[in-house]
GUROGU-264796 format. One record per atom (N, C-alpha, C): x, y, z. Coordinates in steps of 0.2 Angstrom, whole numbers, plus 5000, padded with zeros to 4 digits. Layout:
N
XYZ;...
REM end
This chain:
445
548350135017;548350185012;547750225012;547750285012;547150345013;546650345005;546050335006;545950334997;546250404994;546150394990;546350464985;545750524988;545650584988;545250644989;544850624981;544350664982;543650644976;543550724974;543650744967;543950794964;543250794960;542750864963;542150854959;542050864953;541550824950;541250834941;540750864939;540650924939;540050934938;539650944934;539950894927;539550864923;539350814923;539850774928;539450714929;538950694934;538950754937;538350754944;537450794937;537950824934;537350854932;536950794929;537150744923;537150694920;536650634925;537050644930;536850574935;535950614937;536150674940;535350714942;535050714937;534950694929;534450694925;534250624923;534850584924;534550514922;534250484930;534150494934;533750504939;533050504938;533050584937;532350614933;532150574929;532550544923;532150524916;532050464919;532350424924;532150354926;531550364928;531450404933;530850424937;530050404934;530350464928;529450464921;529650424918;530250364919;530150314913;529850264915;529950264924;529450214929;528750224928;528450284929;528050294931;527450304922;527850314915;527350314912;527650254906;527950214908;528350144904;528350094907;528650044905;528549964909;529349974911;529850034908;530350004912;530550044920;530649984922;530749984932;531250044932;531150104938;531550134941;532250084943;532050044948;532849994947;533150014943;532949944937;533349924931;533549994927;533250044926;533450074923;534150134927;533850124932;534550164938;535150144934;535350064937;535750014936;536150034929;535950024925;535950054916;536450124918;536250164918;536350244918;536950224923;536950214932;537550184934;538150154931;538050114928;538550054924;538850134918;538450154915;538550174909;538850244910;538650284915;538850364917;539550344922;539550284926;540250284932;540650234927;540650224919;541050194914;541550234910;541050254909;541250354902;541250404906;540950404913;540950484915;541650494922;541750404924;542250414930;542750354929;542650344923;543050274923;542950214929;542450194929;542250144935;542050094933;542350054932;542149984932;541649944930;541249904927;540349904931;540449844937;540949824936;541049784943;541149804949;541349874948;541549914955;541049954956;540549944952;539850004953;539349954955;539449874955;538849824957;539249814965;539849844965;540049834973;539649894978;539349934975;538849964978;538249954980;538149884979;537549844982;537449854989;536849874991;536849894998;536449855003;536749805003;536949735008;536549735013;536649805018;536449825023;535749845023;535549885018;534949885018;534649845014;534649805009;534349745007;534049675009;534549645013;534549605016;533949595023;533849665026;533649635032;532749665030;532949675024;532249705019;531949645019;532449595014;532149535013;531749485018;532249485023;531949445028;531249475032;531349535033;530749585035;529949565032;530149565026;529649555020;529549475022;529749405022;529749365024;529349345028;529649395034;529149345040;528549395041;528449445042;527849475042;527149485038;527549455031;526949415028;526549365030;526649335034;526349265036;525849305044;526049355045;525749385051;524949445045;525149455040;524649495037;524249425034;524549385031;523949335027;523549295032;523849275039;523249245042;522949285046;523049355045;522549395049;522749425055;523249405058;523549445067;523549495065;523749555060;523749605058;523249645060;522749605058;522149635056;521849655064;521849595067;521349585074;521949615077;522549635080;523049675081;522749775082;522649775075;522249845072;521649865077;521249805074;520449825079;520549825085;520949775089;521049805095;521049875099;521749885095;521949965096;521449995093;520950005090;520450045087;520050055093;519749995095;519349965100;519450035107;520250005107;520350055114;520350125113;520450165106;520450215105;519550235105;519350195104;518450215104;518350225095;519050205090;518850205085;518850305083;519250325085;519250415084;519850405080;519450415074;520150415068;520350465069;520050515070;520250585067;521050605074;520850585079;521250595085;521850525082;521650475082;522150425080;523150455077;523050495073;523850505071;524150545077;523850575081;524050595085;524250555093;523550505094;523750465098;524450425098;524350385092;524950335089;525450405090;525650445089;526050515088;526550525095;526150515101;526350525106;526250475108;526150405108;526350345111;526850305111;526950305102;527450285099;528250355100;528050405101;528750445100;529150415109;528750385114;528850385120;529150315120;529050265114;529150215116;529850205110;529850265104;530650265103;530950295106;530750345110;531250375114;531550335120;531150285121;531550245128;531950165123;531650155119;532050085116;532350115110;532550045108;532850045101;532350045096;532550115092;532150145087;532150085082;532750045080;532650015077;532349975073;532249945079;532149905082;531349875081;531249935085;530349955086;529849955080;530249995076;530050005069;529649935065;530049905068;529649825063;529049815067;528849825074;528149825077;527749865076;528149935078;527549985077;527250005071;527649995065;527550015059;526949975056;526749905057;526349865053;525649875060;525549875065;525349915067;524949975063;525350015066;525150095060;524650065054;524950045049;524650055042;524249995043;524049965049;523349935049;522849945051;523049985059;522550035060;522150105058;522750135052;522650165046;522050135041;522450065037;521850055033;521150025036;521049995043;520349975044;520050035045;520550095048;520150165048;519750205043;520150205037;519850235031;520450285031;520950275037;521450335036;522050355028;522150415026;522450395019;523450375019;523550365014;524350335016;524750375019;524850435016;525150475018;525350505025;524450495027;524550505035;524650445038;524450385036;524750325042;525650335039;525850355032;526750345035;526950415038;526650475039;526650505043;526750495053;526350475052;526050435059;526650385059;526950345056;527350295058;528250335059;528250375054;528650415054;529050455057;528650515059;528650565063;528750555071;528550505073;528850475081;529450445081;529450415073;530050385074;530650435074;530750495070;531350505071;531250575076;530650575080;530550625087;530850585092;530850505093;530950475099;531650455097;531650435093;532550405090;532950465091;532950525090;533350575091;533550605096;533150575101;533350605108;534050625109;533950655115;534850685118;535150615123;534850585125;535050515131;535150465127;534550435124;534550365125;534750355117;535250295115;535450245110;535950275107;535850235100;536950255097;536850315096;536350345093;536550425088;536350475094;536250475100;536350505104;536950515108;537450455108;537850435108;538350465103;538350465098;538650485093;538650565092;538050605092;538350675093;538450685099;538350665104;538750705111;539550705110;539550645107;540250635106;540650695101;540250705094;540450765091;540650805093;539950815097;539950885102;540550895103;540850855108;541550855114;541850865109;541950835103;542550845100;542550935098;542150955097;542051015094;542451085098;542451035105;542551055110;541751115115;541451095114;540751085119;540851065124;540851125128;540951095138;540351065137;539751095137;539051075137;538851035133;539151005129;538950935125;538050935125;537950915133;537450845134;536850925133;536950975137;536551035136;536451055128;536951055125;536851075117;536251025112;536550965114;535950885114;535150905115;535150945122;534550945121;534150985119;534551045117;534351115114;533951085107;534451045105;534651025097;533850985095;533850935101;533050905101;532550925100;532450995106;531951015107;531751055101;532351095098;532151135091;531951075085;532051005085;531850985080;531250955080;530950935086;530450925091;529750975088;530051025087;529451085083;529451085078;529951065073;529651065064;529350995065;529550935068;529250885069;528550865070;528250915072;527750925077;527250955070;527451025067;527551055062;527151005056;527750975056;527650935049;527050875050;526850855056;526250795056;525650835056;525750905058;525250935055;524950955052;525450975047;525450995039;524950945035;525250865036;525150815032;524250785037;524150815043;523550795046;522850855040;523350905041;522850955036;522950925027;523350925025;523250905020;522950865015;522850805019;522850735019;521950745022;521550775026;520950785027;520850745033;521350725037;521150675044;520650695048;520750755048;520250785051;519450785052;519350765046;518850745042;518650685044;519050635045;519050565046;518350525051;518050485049;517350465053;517650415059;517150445066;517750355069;517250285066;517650245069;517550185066;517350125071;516650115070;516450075077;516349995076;516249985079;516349895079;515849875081;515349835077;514849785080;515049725086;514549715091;514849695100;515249615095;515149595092;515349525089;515949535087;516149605084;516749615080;517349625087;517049675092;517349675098;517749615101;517349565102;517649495107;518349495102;518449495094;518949465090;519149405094;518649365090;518749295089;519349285087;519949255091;520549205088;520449175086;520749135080;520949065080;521649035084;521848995084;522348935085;522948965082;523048975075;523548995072;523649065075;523249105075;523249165075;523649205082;523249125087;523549145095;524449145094;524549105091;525249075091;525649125087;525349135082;525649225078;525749285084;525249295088;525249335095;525749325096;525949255099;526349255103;526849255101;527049225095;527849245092;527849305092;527449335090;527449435090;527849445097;527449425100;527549465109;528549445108;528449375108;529349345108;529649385105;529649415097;529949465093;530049525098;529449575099;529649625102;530049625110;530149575114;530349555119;531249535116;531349495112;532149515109;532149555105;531849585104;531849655100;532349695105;531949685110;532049755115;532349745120;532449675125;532749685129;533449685128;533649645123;534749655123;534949715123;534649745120;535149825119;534849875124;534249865128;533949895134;534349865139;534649815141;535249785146;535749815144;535949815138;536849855136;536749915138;536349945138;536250025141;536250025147;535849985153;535749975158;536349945161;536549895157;537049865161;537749845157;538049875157;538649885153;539349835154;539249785148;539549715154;539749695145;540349635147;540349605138;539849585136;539549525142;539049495140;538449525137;538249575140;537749615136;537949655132;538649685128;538749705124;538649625118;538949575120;538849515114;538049495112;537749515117;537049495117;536749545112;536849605112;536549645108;536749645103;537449615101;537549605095;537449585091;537449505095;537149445091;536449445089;536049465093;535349455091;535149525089;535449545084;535249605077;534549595073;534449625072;533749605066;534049545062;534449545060;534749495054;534549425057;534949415064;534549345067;533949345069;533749385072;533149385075;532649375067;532649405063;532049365058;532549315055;533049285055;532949235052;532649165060;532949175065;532449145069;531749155067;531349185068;530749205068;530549175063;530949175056;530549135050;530649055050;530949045056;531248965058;530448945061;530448985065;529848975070;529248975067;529149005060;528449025059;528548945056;528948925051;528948855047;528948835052;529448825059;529148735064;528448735067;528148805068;527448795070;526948795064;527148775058;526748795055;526248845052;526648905054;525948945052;526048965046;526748945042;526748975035;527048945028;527048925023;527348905019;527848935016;528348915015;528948935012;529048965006;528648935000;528548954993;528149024995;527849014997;527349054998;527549125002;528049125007;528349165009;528649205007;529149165003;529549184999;529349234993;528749214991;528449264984;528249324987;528249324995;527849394995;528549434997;529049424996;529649474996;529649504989;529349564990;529349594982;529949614979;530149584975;530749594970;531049684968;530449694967;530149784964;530349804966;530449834974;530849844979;531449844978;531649784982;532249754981;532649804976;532549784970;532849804963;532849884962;532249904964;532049984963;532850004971;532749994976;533250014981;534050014979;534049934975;534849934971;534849964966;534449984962;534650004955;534950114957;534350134961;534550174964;535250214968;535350144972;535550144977;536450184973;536650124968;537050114963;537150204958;536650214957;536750274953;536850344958;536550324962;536850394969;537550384971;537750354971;538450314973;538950344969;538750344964;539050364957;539150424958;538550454960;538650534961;539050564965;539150504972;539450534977;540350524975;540350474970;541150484967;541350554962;540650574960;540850644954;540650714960;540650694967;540850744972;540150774973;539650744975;539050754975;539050804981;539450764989;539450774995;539950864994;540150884992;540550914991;540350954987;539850964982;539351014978;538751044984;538751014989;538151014993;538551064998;539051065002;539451095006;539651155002;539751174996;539851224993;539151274992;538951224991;538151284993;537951314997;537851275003;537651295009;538251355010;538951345007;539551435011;539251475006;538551475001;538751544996;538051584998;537551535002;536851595002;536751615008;536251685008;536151735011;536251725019;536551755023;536451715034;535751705033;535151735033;534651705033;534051655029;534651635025;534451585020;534851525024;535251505029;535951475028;535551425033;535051415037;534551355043;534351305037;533751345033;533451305028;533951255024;534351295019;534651265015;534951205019;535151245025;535651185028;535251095030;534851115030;534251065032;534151015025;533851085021;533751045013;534351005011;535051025014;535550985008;535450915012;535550925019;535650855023;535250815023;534450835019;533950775019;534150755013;534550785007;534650805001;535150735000;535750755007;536350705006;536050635012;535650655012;535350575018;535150525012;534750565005;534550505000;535450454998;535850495000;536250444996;536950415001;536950425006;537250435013;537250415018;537450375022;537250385031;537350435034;536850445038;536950525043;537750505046;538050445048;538550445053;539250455050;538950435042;539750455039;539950525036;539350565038;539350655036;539250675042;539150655049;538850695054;539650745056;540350695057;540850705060;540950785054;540750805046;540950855043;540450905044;539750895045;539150945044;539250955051;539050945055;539150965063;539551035066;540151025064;540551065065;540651105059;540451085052;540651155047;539751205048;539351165050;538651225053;539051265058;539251235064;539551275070;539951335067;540351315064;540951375060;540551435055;540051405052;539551455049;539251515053;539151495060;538751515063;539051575067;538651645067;539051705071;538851725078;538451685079;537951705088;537851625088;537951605097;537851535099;537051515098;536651575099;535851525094;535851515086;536251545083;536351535075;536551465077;537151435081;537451395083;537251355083;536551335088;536251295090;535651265083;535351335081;534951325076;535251265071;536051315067;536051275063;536251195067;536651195071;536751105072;535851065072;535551105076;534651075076;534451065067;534551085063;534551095055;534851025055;535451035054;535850965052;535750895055;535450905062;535250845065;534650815061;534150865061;533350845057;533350825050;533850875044;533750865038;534450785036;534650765041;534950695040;534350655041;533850665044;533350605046;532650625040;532650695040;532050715037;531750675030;532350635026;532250615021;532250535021;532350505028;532250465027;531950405029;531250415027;530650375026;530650355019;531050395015;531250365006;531250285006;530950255004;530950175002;531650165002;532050214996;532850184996;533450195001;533150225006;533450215012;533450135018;533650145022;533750085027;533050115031;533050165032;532250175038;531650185033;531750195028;531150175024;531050105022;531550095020;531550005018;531149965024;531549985029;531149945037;530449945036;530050005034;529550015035;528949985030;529349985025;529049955019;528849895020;529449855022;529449795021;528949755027;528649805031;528049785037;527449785031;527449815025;526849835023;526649755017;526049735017;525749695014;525949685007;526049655004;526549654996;525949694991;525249684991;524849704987;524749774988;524949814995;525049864997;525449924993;526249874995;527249914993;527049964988;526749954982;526849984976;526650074979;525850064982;525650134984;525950154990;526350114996;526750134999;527250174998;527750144995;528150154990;528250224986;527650254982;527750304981;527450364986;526850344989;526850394994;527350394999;528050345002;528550375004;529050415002;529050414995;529550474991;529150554993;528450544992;528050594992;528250614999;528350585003;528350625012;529350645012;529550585007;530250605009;530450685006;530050695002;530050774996;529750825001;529250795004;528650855007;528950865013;529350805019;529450825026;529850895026;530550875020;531250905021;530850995019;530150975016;530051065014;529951105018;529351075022;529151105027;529551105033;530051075036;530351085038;530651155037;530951145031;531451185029;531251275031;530551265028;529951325031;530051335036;529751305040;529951315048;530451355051;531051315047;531651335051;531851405049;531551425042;531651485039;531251525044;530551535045;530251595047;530451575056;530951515058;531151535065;530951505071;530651445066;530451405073;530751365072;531451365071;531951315073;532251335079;532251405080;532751445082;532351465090;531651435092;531551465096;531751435105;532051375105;532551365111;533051385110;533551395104;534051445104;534151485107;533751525105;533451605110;533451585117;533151555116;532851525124;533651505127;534251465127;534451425131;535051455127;535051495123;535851515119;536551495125;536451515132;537051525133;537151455137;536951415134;537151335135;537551305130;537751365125;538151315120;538851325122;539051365126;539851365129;540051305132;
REM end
């Protein structure tokens, strides 16, 4: 049976949008938690405002993205406390010659090369702790190491070839009926290739990296002396990124069940609960101890939110968003379009909105570069907000970061998740979304 159609409130979307707010300043100038207080306002707004159950609003636990938080935060702790992180960093510092100032952009194009051919996913658990270690030895500020871990991520993951969501809109496409699918694909990248580009150098100026002093290393600091423990943290590393990356690199390559079972089984979910098996048999970590650096704050802050966005989404949240974007001006209609979708990525997967925003941008659109433009909008403002902690790809990211770290994490990811979607949205207003459009317009037939 088909669920019932979701008939919006927009009193209770207004309600849900201020208790939000008020959680917000209540976190930031009070002892009580953004979570906890989400949760409260959920239980109580989808009670009195949708008839909801509080048992069928705690069914909103976001499983998927909690879970491999947890584990995440488990094992990589034990890689920050005995210091692999650290000698990991100076490494890479070492071979960059220690030029912070160049650094976001190295990391920038090495890392977009290396999501663009593997699994983004995937990746994200190496590169990312990485990043905000050769950040802090550098002196670099937060904002730009999660820019730098960020900004390749969803330049390489986006691509038009390789992995599921590239997979997933060609498929759109087709359906749309796009002879040229794979040509629309790569129009769609390349215009979002540019606010991308855009936006890490907004937050380079910003943020003053430019300014940034290199960072040199006495000859003694160079050798980085290993320990015994430390070697062995190496090396499970290297083992991590090697089942990280090979299973679903053979399912691509070689299209068979067995490599279809193999990339299944070995998800994050196993792969770090292995991995934490392995750090306890070789001893390199203790369990209590482990354990305590999964930060709760998190966790709680991700569910508590996660629960009251949910709610919104039953008082037709998705469906106030798509009303907007049919009432403003043609050249207002890229940005907006952008803004709503980074807007509905906080409370949303892009895969279960792509199959209605795809084709309702195409149908907005009166020339085949408007066409192109707006799907290039919809592709980037579904990822542009999601470095948010309360998302799955910010949560991944987070949870590489040191527990003593999260909290300023944490909030400077909200800050990128508000700032990317603006400047973007800039962007694509005064046209620099639009300018392979122009270029390739008649690839969209």
């Amino acid at each position: 049976m088909a669920p019932a159609p979701i008939v919006m409130n927009p009193t209770v979307l207004i309600i849900c949008g201020v208790a939000l707010v008020l959680a917000i300043l209540l976190d930031n100038k009070t002892k009580f938690t953004l979570g906890m207080t989400c949760m409260l306002f959920a239980f109580v707004i989808g009670y009195f405002g949708l008839n909801l159950a509080p048992r069928t609003v705690v069914g909103y636990f976001p499983v998927t993205v909690v879970m491999p938080l947890i584990l995440a935060m488990i094992y990589f702790s034990v890689f920050t406390s005995n210091g692999t992180s650290q000698i990991m960093a100076k490494k890479i510092l070492s071979v960059v010659k220690g030029n912070m100032k160049a650094f976001p952009w190295i990391m920038f194009v090495l890392s977009t090369v290396l999501y663009f051919c593997l699994d983004g996913g995937a990746l994200r658990y190496i590169i990312g702790p990485l990043v905000f270690s050769i950040a802090k030895a550098g002196g670099c500020s937060t904002l730009m190491a999660i820019s730098t871990a960020y900004m390749p991520f969803i330049a390489g993951s986006l691509n038009p070839f390789i992995n599921i969501d590239a997979a997933t809109r060609l498929g759109i496409f087709q359906d749309m009926g796009l002879q040229n699918a794979q040509s629309v694909s790569i129009v769609v990248w390349l215009n979002l290739l540019v606010a991308i580009i855009v936006t890490h150098l907004v937050v380079y100026l910003i943020t003053g990296s430019f300014k940034l002093k290199n960072v040199e290393y006495k000859t003694e600091d160079t050798k980085l002396e290993i320990n015994a423990e430390q070697k062995k943290s190496l090396i499970l590393l290297a083992i991590t990124v090697v089942v990280f990356i090979v299973p679903p690199l053979l399912n691509t390559i070689i299209k068979s069940a067995f490599t279809m079972k193999l990339s299944t089984i070995l998800c994050n979910y196993t792969i770090f609960i292995l991995g934490i098996l392995a750090v306890l048999g070789l001893s390199l970590g203790e369990w209590r101890q482990m354990v305590n650096k999964a930060s709760m704050r998190q966790i709680v802050m991700i569910t508590g939110v996660t629960m009251l966005v949910k709610v919104a989404q039953q008082a037709g949240l998705q469906e106030l968003c798509t009303n907007i974007a049919n009432s403003v001006p043609t050249w207002l209609i890229a940005p907006v379009l952008l803004i709503i979708c980074a807007f509905l990525s906080f409370f949303v997967a892009a895969p279960t909105v792509q199959p209605m925003l795809f084709p309702m941008a195409a149908a907005m659109a009166q020339t085949p570069a408007q066409a192109l433009t707006y799907l290039s909008c919809v592709a980037l403002g579904l990822a542009a907000s999601g470095i948010s902690p309360i998302s799955s790809s910010g949560a991944g990211f987070l949870s590489t970061v040191a527990d003593e770290e999260r909290d300023v994490y944490a909030k400077n990811m909200f800050k990128m998740a508000f700032l990317g979607p603006i400047v973007m949205a800039i962007v694509a207003a005064v046209g620099g979304m639009s300018i392979f459009s122009g270029l390739f317009s008649g690839w969209y037939y």
